[in-house]
Structure formats: structure tokens, C-alpha cells
C-alpha positions as CSV (number, residue, x, y, z in Angstrom):
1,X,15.0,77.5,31.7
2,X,16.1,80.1,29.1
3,X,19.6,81.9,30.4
4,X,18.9,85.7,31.1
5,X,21.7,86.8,29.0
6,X,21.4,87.1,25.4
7,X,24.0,85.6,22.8
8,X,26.5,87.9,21.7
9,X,26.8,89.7,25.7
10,X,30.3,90.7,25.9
11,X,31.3,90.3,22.2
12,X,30.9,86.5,22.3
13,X,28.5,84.4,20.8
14,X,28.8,81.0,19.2
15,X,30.1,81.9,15.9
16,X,33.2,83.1,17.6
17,X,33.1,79.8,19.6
18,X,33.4,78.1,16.5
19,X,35.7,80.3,15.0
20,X,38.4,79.8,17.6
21,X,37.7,76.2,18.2
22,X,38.2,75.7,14.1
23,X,41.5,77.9,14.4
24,X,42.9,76.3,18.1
25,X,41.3,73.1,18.3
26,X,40.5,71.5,14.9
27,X,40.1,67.8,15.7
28,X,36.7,69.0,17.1
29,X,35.5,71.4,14.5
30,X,33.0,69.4,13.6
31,X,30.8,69.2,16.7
32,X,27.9,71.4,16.9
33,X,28.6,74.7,19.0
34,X,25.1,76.4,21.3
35,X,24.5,78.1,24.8
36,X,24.0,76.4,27.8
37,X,20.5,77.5,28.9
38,X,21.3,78.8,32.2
39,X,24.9,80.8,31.8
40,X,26.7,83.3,34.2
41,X,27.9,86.5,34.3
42,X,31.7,85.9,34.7
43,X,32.0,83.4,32.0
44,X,30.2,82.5,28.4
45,X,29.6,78.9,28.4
46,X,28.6,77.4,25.2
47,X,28.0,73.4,24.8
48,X,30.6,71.6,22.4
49,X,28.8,68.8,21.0
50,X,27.5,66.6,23.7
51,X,30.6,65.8,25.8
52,X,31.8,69.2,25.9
53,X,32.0,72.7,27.1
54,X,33.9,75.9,26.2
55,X,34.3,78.6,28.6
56,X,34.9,82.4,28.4
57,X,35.9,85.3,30.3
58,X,33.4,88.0,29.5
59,X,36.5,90.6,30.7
60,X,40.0,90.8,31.9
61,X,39.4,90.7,36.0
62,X,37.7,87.5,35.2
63,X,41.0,85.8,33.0
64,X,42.6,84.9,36.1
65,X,40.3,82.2,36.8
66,X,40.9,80.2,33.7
67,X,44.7,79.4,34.6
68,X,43.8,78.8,38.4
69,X,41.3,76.3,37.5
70,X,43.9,74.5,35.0
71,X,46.3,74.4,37.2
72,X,44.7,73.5,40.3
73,X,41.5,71.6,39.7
74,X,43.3,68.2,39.0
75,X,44.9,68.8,42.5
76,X,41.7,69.0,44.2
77,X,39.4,66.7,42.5
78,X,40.8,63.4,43.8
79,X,40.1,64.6,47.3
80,X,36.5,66.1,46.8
81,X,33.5,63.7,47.5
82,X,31.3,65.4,43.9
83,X,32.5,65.9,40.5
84,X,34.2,69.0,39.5
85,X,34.7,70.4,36.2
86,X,37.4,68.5,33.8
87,X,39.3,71.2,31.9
88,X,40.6,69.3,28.9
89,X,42.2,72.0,27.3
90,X,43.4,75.9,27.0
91,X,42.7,78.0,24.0
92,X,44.5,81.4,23.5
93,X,43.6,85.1,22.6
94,X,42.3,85.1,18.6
95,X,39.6,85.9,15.8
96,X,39.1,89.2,17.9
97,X,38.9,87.6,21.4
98,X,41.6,89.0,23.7
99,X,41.5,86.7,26.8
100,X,42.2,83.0,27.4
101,X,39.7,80.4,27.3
102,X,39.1,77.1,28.0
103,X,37.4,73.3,27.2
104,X,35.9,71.6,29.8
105,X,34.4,68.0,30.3
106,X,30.3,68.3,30.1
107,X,29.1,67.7,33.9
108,X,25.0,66.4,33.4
109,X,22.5,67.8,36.4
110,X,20.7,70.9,36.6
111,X,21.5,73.8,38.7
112,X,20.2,73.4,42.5
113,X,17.0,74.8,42.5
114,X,15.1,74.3,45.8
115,X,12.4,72.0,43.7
116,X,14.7,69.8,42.4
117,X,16.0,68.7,46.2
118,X,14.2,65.8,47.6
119,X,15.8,66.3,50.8
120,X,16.9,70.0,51.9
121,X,18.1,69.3,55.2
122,X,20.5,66.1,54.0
123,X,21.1,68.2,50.8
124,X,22.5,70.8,53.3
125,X,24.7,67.9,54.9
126,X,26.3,67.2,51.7
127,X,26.8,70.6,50.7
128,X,29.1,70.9,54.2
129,X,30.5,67.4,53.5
130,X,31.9,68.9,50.1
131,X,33.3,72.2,52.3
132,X,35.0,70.3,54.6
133,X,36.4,67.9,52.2
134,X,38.1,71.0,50.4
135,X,39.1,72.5,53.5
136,X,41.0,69.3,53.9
137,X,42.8,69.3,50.9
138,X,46.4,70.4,51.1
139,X,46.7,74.4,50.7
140,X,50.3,74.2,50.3
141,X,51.5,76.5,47.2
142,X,47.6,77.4,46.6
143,X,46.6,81.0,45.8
144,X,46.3,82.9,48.5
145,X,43.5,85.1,48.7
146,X,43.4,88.1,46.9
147,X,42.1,89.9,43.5
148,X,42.0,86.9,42.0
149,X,39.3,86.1,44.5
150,X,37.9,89.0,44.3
151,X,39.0,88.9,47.7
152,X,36.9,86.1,49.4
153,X,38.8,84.3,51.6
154,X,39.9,87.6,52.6
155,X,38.6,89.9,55.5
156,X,35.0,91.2,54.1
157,X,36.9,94.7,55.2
158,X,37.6,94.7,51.6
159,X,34.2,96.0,51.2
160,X,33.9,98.2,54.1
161,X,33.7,101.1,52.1
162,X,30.9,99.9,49.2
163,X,28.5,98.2,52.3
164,X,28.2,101.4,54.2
165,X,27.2,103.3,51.1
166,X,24.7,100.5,50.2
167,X,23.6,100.9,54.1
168,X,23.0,104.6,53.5
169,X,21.2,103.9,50.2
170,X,19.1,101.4,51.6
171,X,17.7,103.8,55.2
172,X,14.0,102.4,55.3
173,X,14.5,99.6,53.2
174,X,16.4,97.7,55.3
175,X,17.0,97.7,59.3
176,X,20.3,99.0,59.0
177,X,20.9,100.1,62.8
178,X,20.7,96.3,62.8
179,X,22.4,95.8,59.7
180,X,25.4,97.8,60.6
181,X,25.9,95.8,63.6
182,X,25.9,92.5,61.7
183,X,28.6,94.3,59.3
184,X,30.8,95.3,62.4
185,X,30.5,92.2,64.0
186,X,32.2,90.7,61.1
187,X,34.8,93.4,61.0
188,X,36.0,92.7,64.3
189,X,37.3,88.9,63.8
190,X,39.7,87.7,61.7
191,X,41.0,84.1,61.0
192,X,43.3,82.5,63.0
193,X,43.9,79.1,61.5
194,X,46.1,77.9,58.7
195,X,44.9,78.8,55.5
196,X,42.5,76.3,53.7
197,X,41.1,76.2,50.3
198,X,37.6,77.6,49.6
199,X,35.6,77.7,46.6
200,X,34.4,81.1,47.1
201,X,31.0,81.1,45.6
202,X,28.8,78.0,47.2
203,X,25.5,78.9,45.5
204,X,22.6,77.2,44.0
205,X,23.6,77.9,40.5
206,X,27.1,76.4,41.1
207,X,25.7,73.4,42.6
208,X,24.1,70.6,40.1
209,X,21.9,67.9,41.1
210,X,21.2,64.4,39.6
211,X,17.8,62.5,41.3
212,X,17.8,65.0,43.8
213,X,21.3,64.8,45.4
214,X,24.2,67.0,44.8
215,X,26.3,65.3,42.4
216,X,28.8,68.2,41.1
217,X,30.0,71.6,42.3
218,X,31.2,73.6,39.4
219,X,32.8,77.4,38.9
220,X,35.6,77.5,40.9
221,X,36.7,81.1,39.5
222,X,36.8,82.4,43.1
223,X,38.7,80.0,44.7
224,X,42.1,79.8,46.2
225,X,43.6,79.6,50.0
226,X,42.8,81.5,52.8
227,X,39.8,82.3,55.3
228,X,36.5,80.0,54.8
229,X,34.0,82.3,56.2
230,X,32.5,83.0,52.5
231,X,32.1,79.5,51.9
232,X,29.0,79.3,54.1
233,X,26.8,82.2,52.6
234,X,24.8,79.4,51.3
235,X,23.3,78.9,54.8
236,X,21.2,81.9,54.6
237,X,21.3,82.1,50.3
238,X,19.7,78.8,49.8
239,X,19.0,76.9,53.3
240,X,16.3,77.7,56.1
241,X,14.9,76.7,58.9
242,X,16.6,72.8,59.5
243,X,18.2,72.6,56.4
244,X,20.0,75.8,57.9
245,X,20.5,73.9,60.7
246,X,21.9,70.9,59.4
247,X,24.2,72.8,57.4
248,X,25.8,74.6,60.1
249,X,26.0,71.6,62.7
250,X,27.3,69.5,59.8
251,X,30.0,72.2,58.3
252,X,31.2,73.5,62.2
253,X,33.7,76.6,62.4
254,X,33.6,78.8,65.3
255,X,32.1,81.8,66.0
256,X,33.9,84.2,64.2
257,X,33.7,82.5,61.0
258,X,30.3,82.2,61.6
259,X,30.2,86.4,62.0
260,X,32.3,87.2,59.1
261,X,29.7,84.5,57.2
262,X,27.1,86.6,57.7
263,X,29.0,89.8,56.6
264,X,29.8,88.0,53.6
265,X,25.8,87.2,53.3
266,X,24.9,90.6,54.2
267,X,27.5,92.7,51.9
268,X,26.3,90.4,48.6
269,X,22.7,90.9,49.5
270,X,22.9,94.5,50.3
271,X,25.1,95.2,46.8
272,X,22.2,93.7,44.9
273,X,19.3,95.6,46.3
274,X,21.1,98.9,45.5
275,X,22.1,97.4,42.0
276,X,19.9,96.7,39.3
277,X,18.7,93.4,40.4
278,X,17.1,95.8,43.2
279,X,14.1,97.1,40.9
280,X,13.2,93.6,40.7
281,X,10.1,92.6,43.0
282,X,10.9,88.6,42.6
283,X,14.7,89.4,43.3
284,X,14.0,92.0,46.3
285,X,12.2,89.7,47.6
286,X,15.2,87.3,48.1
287,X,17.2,89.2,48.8
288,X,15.5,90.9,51.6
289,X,14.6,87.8,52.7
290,X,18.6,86.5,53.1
291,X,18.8,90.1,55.3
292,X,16.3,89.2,57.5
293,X,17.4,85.7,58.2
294,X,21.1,87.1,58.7
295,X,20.1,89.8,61.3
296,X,17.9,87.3,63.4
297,X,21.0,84.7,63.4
298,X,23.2,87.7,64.3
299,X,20.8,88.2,67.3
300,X,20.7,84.6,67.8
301,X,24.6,83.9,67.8
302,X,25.9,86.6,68.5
């Protein structure tokens, strides 16, 4: 699968990879330097020969991540029951780059992609085995939710404002008499527990998969210590059905996590139908189809 972004997005493209890597790192100069064929938007990833991978910030609210991850990755990965990404070193500003950067340890697997699951419904159990292990791990000195979150693990009231503006832009698209009520249902709990670390973007394309089981959970860019609740947007993003089911009796939580869950769900799905993802049939499609499935477990749950 080719990546939708084209080389050189952001100012970076793989001559400047090598560039800084002759410059920073030159013991590995010599290895060969391409994209990886499904990238993100946060980050440039670019294979380092075959072991390897370098990662950039595509802009400065993104730089936060690459320190976190450093620092706190180690910590975690002991305790986690799937690979997560080895960051083997940290390169600095340089050849016209202004942010930090890093090299990372090559994970193999593809990205989660429904196809490539044998079993959705145990897939689902693993994917809340690996929440629940990081939940567990100790949250003392972590990063408490914030910016550097982009405010997951936060209250979704963050985005009060922007989801009631997508509600009015979306009148006859969406229910959003409905909608709204999912929103303030999520508006009215908070968390009450200790805070616990989350990963802050459980997704498909941050999930790989080797013979059909979830082997490695990767961009932890979101992550840091706090409230859990937008850890389990996957339920409704990639799960249905019993695999739904099976995700949410396997992961727990209680009711209002469960409510500001499907805020989360809701606010991410609602930004990207007003956005330019929206003028996409295949996209709206999704994404109207993760509303639909949040308001009938609102009704269900609620």
C-alpha cells in the first residue's frame, strides 16, 4: 500500500534523512535511506537500511513526543505484553531541519487492517490485554495529561468548543439532537481514579500484526498519565458487533469512562467529516458509520 503523503511533505524527504544521519550519526551512513509505505501525519518515517527507522516531527506541537518516547518507552516496555518501538538514538536540529528527531528499532507486521485479522473478536481481547497491561504500569513521575497529549487523557471538554461547531456544520448529515446528547453525556463525568498511563491513539494504523495476531503497538506520541477513556475509541473505530463485545468485556472500566469513550469517538469522527477527509465518499462512509455505532451504544448504555 502506497502512503498517501508524498515525499518531501513538511520539508522532509529522504535526502535530508541522509543528510542528517551522515552529519549526526555516521557509523550508519552507509545504509540505504526510503519511506515506509504507509506513513503518518505527525511524523516522517523513513526506513534506515533494514533494521532501522528514523522518525520526524512534521512541526513543533508534534517535537514533544520525541523526548517522551525516549525517556519513557524503556519504562514501559518490560511490562507491556507486544513489542513497542526501540528508540536507539536522538538526533538534533541541522541541515535546515529545526526539530528533534529520532532512530528507532525496525518493528516487522503490517498495520491492522480488518483483512489481515484471523480472529476479530480474540484480536479485540488482545488489544484490551495490551490496555490494561499499560494501565498497570507505574504512573508515578509520568506526564500528566496535557498539550503534549494533545489533551487525551484529559476531559474531552477540551473540545467542547470545536464539536459543537462541527455539530452545527453537520445539521442533516448527522443526527445531532442525538449526537449532542452523546457529547454531553461525556461532559458530565470525570475520572475519579488514580491516574494511569494511556497510549492515546489505539488505532488500526498503530497496531501491527504478524500471522494475524497483534504483535506490536507503535506511536506513542499521545501518551502520558491520566484519564483512559480515549484509549478505547477503537471499540467503535475498528471493532463491531462481538469483537465490540469482546473488547469491552475484556478491557472493563465503568460507566463513565465508557461515556467520555464515546465522546472521544464522537468528537474525532465528527472533526473529520467537517475536515477534508469529509469530501471523501470511502472516508464518510467510516466515519459515519463510527457515529452511528456510538449513538446506538449511547442508547444502549446509557
Amino acid at each position: 500500500m502506497a502512503s498517501p503523503h508524498h515525499d518531501g511533505r513538511a520539508g522532509i524527504d529522504a535526502g535530508l534523512v541522509q543528510r542528517l544521519i551522515s552529519a549526526q550519526f555516521p557509523q550508519w551512513s552507509g545504509l540505504a535511506v526510503r519511506p515506509v509505505e504507509v506513513d503518518g501525519w505527525d511524523n516522517r518515517t523513513y526506513r534506515l537500511g533494514e533494521a532501522m527507522t528514523v522518525r520526524l516531527p512534521t512541526a513543533a506541537g508534534y517535537v514533544p513526543a520525541v523526548e517522551k518516547e525516549h525517556r519513557w518507552l524503556p519504562v514501559l516496555a518490560p511490562s507491556l505484553p507486544v513489542a513497542v518501538p526501540p528508540v536507539l538514538a536522538l538526533g538534533a536540529p541541522g541541515e535546515g531541519y529545526p526539530h528533534p528527531w529520532s532512530v528507532r528499532r525496525w518493528l516487522p507486521g503490517e498495520t491492522a487492517a480488518r483483512g489481515r485479522v484471523d480472529d476479530l473478536a480474540g484480536f479485540a481481547v488482545s488489544v484490551a490485554e495490551f490496555v490494561r497491561a499499560l494501565q498497570r504500569c507505574d504512573a508515578t513521575g509520568g506526564p500528566l495529561a496535557g498539550a503534549h497529549s494533545f489533551y487525551r487523557g484529559a476531559s474531552p471538554a477540551h473540545y467542547d468548543e470545536e464539536t459543537r461547531r462541527c455539530l452545527a456544520a453537520l445539521e442533516g448529515r448527522v443526527d445531532t439532537d442525538r449526537a449532542r446528547a452523546v457529547w454531553d453525556a461525556a461532559l458530565a463525568t470525570e475520572w475519579r481514579g488514580a491516574p494511569v498511563w494511556f497510549h492515546g491513539d489505539i488505532a488500526s494504523g498503530n497496531l501491527l500484526v504478524e500471522d494475524g495476531e497483534l504483535s506490536a503497538v507503535i506511536d506513542f506520541g499521545t501518551s502520558g498519565v491520566g484519564d483512559p477513556a480515549c484509549d478505547l475509541v477503537i471499540a467503535w473505530g475498528m471493532f463491531s458487533g462481538e469483537s465490540r463485545e469482546a473488547f469491552r468485556q475484556a478491557v472493563g472500566q465503568d460507566g463513565g469512562t465508557w461515556a467520555r469513550a464515546r465522546g472521544w469517538a464522537l468528537w474525532k469522527s465528527l472533526l473529520n467529516l467537517t475536515g477534508d477527509d469529509g469530501t471523501d465518499p470511502r472516508w464518510t462512509a467510516d466515519e459515519q458509520r463510527v457515529v452511528d455505532a456510538v449513538l446506538a451504544d449511547h442508547e444502549r448504555f446509557a
